[in-house]
Kinemage of the C-alpha trace (Angstrom):
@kinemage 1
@onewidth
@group {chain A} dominant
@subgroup {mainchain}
@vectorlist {calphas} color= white
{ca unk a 1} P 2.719 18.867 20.932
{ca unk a 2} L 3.978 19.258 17.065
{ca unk a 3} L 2.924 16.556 14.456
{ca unk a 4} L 5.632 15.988 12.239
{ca unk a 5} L 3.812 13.574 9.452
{ca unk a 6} L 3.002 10.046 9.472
{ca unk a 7} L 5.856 7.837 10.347
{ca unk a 8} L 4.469 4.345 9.017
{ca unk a 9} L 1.348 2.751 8.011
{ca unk a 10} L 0.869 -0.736 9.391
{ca unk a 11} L -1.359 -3.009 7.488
{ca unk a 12} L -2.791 -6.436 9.044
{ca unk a 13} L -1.793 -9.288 6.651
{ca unk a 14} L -3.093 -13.003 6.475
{ca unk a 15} L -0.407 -13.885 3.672
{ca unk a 16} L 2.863 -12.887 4.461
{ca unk a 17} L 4.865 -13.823 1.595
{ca unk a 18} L 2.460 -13.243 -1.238
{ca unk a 19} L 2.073 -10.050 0.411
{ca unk a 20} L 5.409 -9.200 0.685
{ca unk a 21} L 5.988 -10.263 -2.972
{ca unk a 22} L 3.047 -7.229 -3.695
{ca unk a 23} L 5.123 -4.535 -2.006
{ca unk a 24} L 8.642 -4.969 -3.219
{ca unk a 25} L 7.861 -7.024 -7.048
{ca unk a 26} L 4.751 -4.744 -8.077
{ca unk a 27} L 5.226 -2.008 -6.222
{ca unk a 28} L 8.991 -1.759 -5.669
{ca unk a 29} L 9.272 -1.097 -1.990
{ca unk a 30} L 12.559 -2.317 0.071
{ca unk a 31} L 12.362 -4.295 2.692
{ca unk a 32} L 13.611 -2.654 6.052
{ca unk a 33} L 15.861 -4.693 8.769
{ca unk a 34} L 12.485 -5.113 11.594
{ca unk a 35} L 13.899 -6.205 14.981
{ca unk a 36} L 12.584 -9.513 16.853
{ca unk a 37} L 8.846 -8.569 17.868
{ca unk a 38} L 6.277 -10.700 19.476
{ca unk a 39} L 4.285 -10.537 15.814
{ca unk a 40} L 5.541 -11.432 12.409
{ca unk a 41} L 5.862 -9.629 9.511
{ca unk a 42} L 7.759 -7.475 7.503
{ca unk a 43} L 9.158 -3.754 7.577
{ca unk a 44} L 9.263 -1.767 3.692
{ca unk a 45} L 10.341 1.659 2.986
{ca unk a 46} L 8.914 4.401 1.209
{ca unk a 47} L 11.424 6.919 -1.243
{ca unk a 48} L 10.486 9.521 1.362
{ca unk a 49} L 12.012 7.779 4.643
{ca unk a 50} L 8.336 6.753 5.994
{ca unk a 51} L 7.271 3.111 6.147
{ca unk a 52} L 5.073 0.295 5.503
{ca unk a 53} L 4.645 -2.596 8.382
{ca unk a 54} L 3.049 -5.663 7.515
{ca unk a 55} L 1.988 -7.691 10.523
{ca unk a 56} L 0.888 -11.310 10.516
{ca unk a 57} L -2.701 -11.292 11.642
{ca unk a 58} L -6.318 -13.190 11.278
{ca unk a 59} L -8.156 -9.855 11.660
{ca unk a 60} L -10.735 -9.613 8.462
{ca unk a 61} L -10.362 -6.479 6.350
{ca unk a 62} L -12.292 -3.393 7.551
{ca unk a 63} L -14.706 -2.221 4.749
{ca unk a 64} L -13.456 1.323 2.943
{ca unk a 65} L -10.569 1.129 5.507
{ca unk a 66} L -7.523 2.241 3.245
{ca unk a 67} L -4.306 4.293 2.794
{ca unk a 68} L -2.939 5.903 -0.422
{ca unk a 69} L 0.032 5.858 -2.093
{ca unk a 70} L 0.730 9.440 -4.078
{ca unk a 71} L 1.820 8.742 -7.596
{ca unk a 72} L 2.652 10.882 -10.932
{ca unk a 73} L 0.103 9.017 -13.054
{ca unk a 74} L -3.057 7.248 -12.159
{ca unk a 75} L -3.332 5.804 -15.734
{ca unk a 76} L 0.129 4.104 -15.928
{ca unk a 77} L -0.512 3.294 -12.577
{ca unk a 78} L -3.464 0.939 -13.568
{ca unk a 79} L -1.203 -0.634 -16.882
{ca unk a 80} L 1.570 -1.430 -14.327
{ca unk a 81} L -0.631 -3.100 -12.139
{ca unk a 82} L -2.983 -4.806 -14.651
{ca unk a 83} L 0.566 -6.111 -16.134
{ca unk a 84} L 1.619 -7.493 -13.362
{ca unk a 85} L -1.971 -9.598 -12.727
{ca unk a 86} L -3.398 -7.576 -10.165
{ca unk a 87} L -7.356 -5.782 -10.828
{ca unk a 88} L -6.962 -2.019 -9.889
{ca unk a 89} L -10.484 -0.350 -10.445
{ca unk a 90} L -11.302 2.364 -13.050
{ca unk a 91} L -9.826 5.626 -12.623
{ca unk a 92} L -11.995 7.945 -10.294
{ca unk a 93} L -11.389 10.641 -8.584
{ca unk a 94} L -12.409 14.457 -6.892
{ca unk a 95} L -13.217 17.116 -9.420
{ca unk a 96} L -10.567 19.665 -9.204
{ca unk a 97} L -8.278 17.715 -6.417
{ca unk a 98} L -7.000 14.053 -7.489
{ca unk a 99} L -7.280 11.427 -9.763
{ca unk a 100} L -7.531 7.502 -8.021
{ca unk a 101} L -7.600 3.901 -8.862
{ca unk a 102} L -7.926 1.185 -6.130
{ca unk a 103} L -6.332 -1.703 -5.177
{ca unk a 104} L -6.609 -4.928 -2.945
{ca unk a 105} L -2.777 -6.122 -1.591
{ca unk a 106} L -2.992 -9.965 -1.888
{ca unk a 107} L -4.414 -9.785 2.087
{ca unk a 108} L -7.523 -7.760 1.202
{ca unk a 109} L -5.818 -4.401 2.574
{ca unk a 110} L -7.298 -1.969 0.223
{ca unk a 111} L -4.536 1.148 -1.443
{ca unk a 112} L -5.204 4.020 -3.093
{ca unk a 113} L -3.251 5.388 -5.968
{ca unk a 114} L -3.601 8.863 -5.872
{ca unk a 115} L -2.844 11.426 -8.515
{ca unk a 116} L -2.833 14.900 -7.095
{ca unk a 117} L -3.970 17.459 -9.364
């Protein structure tokens, strides 16, 4: 067996819409055509061809449960999303590997922005 990467993420969401709104307004994410499923929710695409998949669900958030997003800068990372009324933490990170700020999706789903250094 060969691992090529991580194809998609998928992220239980309470909120669809509001959601939604998170991914492709604040974050700038297109939304993918999703064929009829037994679940609702949403497709969104990622520059490098891997995707997001929100799916309508009433499971609670999992503590520290989380995926990250890689960015260029952690710092106008936290403006944009300040600006556009969202509460990203202060910026963190690992001594000689990242910097990070984190995020709650407007389901609870908690992102990472992560700076590599």
């Amino acid at each position: 067996m060969e691992l090529l990467g991580v194809h998609h993420v998928s992220l239980n969401v309470t909120d669809l819409d509001s959601t939604v709104l998170f991914y492709t307004d604040v974050l700038g994410l297109p939304l993918l055509e999703r064929p009829e499923l037994r679940v609702d929710g949403k497709w969104l695409g990622l520059p490098d061809g891997r995707e997001v998949h929100l799916l309508v669900s009433d499971v609670p958030e999992s503590k520290g449960q989380h995926f990250a997003f890689e960015v260029a800068s952690v710092a106008d990372t936290i403006e944009h999303l300040t600006a556009a009324g969202h509460s990203p933490s202060k910026e963190g990170g690992i001594d000689g590997v990242c910097r990070q700020t984190f995020c709650s999706d407007p389901s609870g789903n908690l992102v990472e922005f992560n700076e590599r250094m």
